[in-house]
C-alpha positions as CSV (number, residue, x, y, z in Angstrom):
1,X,55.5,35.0,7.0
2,X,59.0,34.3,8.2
3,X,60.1,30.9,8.7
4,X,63.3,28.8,10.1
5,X,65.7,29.2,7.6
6,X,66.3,25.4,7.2
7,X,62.7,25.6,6.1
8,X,62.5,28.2,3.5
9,X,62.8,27.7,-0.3
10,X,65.2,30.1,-1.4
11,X,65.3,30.8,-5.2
12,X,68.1,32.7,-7.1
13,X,67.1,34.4,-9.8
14,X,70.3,35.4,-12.1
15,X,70.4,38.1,-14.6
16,X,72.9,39.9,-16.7
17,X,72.3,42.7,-14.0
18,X,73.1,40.5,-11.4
19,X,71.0,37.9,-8.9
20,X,67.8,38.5,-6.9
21,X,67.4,36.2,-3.5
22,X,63.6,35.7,-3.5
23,X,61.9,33.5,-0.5
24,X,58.9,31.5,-1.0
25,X,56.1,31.4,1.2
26,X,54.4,27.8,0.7
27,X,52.4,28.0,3.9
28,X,49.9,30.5,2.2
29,X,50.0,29.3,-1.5
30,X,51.3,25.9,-1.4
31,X,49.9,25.2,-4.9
32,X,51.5,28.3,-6.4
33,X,55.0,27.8,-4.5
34,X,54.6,23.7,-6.0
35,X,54.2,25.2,-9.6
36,X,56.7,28.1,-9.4
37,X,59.4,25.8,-7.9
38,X,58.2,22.1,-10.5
39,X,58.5,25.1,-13.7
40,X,62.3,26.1,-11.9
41,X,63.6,22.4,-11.6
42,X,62.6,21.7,-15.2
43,X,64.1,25.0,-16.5
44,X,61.4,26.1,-17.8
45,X,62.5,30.2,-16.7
46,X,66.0,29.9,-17.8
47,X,66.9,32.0,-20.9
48,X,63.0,33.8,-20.3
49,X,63.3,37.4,-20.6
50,X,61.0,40.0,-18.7
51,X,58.4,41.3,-21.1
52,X,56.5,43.6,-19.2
53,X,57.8,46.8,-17.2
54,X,55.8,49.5,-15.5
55,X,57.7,52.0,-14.2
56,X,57.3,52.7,-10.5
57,X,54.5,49.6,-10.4
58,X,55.6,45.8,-11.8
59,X,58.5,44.2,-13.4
60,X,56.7,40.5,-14.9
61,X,58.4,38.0,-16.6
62,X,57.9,34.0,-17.2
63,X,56.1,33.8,-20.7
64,X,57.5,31.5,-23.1
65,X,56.5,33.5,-25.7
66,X,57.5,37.2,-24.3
67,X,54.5,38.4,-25.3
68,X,52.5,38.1,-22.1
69,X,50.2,35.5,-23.8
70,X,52.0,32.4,-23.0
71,X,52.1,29.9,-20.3
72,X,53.3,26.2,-19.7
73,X,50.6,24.1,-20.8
74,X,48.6,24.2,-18.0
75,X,46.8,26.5,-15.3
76,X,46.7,26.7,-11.7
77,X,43.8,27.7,-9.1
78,X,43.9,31.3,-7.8
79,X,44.6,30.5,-4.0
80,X,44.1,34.1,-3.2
81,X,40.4,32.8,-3.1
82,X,40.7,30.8,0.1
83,X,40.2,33.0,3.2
84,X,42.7,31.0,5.3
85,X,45.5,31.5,2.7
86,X,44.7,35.0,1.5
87,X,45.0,36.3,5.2
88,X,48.3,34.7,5.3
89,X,49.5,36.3,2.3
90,X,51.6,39.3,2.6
91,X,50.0,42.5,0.8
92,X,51.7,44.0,-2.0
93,X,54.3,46.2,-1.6
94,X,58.0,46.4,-3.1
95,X,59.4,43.4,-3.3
96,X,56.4,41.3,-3.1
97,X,56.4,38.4,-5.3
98,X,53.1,37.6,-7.2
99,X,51.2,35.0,-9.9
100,X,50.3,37.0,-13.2
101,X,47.0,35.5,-14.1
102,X,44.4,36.6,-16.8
103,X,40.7,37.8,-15.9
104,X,40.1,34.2,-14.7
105,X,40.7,34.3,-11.0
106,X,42.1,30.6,-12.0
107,X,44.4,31.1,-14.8
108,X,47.7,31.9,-13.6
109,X,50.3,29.4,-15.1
110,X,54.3,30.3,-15.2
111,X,54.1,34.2,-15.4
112,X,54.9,36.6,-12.4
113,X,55.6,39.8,-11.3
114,X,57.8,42.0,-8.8
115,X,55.9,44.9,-7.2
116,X,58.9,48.3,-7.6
117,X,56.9,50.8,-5.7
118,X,57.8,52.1,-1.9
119,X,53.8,53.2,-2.1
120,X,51.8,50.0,-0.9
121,X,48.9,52.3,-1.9
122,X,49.1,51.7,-5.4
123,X,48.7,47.9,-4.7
124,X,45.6,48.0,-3.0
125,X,43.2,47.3,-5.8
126,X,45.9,43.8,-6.2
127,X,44.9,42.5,-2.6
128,X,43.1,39.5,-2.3
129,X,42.6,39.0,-6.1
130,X,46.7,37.8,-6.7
131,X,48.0,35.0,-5.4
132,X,51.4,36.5,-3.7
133,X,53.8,34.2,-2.8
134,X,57.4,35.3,-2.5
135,X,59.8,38.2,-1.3
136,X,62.9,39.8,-2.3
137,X,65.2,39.5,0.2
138,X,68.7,40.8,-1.9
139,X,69.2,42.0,-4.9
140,X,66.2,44.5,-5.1
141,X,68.2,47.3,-6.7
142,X,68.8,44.7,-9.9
143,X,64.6,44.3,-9.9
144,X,64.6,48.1,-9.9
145,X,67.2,48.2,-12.7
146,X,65.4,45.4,-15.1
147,X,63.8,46.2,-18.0
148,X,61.6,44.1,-20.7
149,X,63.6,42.4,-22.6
150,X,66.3,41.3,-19.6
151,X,66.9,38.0,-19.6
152,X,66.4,35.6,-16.8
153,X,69.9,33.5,-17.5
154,X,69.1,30.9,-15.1
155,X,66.7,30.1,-12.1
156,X,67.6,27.8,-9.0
157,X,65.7,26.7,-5.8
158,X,67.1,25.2,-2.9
């Protein structure tokens, strides 16, 4: 999954609990990583709270409407359906970056979540149906310590 660093998308994620480095990973979800960063340059996740929080599982944020019913006016495809970029996916496991999506494998729009568990096993029935497309790479104790209703103050890619 690792790239040259000159390569990688890089987004910051800033909260009142601090920031969270997350790295994109456009070589096996190029769709998702297009969407994620277009909805960051426009703002759209700054001032967004969290609004769903299972303990020991998922941290997911990116609805408009906090409720977990929202999107950004559109959908994109689930690219967790083509073999070539599921295998190049990395599984779920803590710190593992993912597309929220409804029971359409095709529905996923601005919504994502942050696995929290050190138990990979947990994830396993997640595999191959999300689109994962990110990392944490610093700041994983803030993910740990949000909550719902934490806001995301602002979003930035470079």
């Amino acid at each position: 999954m690792k790239k040259d660093k000159d390569t990688l998308e890089i987004v910051t994620l800033e909260t009142d609990k601090g920031n969270i480095i997350i790295e994109l990973y456009p070589e096996c979800a190029p769709l998702t990583v297009d969407n994620f960063v277009k909805l960051i340059r426009d703002g759209f996740y700054d001032g967004l709270t969290f609004h769903r929080f299972v303990k020991g599982f998922v941290i997911q944020g990116g609805d408009p409407d906090g409720t977990g019913t929202g999107g950004p006016g559109w959908t994109i495809p689930g690219e967790f359906k083509k073999k070539k970029l599921r295998e190049l996916m990395p599984q779920h496991e803590k710190g593992v970056l993912a597309m929220a999506r409804k029971p359409s494998p095709d529905s996923a729009g601005s919504q994502f979540y942050i696995c929290l568990s050190d138990d990979p096993t947990i994830y396993e029935h997640l595999n191959g149906n999300y689109t994962t497309f990110g990392r944490v790479i610093e700041g994983m104790d803030v993910v740990q310590s949000l909550r719902e209703r934490d806001v995301m103050t602002q979003v930035s890619v470079k």
